[in-house]
N, C-alpha and C positions, 0 to 999 in steps of 0.2 A: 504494500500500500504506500502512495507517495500522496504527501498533500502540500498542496501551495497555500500559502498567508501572502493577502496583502493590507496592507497598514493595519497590522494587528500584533500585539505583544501576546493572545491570548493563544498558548499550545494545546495542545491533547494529550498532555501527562493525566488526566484525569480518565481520557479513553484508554487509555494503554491499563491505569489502575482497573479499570472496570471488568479489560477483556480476561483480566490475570488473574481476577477475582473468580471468573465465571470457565473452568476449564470446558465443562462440559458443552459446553457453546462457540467455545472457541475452537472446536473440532471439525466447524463449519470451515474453517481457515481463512482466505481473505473475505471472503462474504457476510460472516461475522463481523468483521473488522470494519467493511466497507459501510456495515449498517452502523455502529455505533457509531463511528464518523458522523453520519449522517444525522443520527439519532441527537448528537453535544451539539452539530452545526444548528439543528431548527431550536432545540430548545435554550438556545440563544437567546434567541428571537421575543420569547416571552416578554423577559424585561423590557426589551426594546418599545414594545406595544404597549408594556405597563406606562411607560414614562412619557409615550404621545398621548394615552390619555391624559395621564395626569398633565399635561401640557394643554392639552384641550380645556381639560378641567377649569384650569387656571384660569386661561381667557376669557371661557364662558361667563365666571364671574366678573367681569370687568366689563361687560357685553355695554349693561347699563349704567355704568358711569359716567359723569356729565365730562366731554372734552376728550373720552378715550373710545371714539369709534375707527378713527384716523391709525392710531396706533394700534387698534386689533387685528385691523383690517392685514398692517406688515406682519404679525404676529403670524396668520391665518395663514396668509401666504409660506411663509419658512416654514412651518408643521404642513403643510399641505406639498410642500418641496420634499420634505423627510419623508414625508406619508409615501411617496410616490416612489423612493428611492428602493424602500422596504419593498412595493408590492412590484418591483422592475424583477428583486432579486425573490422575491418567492412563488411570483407564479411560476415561472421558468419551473424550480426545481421541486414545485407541486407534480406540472407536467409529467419531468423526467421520471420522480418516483412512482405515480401510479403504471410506471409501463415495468415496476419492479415488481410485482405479485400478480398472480392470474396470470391463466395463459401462457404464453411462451415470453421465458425470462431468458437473461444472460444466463452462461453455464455457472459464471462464476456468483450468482445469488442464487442458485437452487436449493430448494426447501426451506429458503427463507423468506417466504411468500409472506407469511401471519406480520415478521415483525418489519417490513418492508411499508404493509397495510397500517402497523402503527404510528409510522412516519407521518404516511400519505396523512390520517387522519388527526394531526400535529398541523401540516400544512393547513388543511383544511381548518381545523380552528382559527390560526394565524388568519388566514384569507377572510373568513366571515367576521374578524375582526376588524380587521381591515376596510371591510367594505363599512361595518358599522362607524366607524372613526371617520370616513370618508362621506357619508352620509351627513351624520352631524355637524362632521369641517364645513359642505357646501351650506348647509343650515347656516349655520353660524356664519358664515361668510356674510350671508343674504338680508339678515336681520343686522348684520353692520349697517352694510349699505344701504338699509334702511333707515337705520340710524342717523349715517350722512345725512341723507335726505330728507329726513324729519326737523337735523338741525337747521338745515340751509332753506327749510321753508320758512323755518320760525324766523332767520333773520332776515327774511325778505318781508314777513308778517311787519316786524319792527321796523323797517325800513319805511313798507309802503303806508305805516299808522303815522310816523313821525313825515312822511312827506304831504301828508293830507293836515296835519297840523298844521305846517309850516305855509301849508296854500293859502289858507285863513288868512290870517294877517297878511301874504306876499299881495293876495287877490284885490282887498280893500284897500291895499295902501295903493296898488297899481293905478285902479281907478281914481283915485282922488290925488295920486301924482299926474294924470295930465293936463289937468291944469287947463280944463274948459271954461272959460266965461261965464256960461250959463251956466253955474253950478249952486243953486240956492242954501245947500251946504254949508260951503266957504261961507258965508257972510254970517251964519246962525252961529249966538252963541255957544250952543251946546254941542256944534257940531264935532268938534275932535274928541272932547269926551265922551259922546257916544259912539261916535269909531270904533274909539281905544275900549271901550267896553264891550263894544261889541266883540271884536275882535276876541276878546278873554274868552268872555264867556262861551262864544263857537267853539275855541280852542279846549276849552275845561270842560266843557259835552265832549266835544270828540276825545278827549284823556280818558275822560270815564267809560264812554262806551268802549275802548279798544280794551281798558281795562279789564273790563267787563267780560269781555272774549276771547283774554287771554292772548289778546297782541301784545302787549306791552306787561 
């Protein structure tokens, strides 16, 4: 049996303890060998899956905090990058194992169909894991960008309330800056203080009402 590592310090002194432990299984010779290999490579994998949930976990809670849609959103993406890296390398070698039991196998795993089958269904855990975390991830994604969305209404809500205030006063000062002749207005004395009143008061209705609805 030959095995390649890349960018890993983790060896298979742990398989070699197992096979040493187990003589009567190891009479199967390399196919024995080749499953336990196989068997320390997927259950790897667990933790791997433990830790994007919990990485999920995490975000989720932050889903609804005020000012952190923006940054889940990068979050969602890097786990969503991992998510994909994981399931590049274990469909593949889902594939390869179920053509190791049933049927016609390599000479070199014969009658090691059963524990071949407990791989596969390792894999298959990992994978319907996978698919659930991937599920979720697009979830979560979706409810961000809702999130965005929900904020950038509200500051156009605030926007378009404070530009309707501002028309008030711009509207009646506009008219009575042109400076028409015939303006019976001008000449009253009460006319600028009821302007300028007027004006408030338009303005302190419209405050209230936006208030009211949660513009402002």
């Amino acid at each position: 049996m030959l095995t390649v590592r890349h960018r890993t310090h983790l060896g298979f002194a742990a398989v070699r303890a197992r096979t040493e432990r187990e003589p009567e299984l190891l009479k199967h010779g390399s196919g024995y060998v080749f499953y336990a290999v196989m068997d320390n490579v997927v259950d790897r994998y667990f933790p791997v899956i433990d830790a994007l949930e919990s990485e999920l976990e995490t975000i989720e809670e932050q889903i609804f905090e005020r000012n952190a849609a923006r940054s889940n959103i990068k979050s969602l993406y890097a786990l969503k990058k991992k998510l994909m890296t994981l399931k590049h390398a274990v469909d593949p070698l889902m594939e390869a194992t179920g053509r190791l039991y049933g049927g016609r196998v390599p000479q070199i795993c014969s009658g090691m169909g059963e524990y071949f089958r407990d791989v596969y269904d390792h894999l298959h855990r990992i994978h319907a894991s996978l698919e659930g975390i991937r599920e979720m991830l697009t979830t979560a994604i979706q409810v961000n960008l809702g999130m965005i969305s929900l904020a950038d209404n509200e500051i156009t809500k605030k926007l378009a309330a404070w530009a309707a205030i501002i028309a008030v006063p711009t509207m009646v000062a506009g008219i009575y800056g042109m400076n028409f002749e015939v303006m019976p207005e001008l000449k009253w004395t009460f006319g600028y203080p009821l302007a300028v009143l007027s004006m408030v008061v338009i303005d302190v209705y419209l405050y209230y009402r936006f208030r009211k609805i949660k513009w402002l």
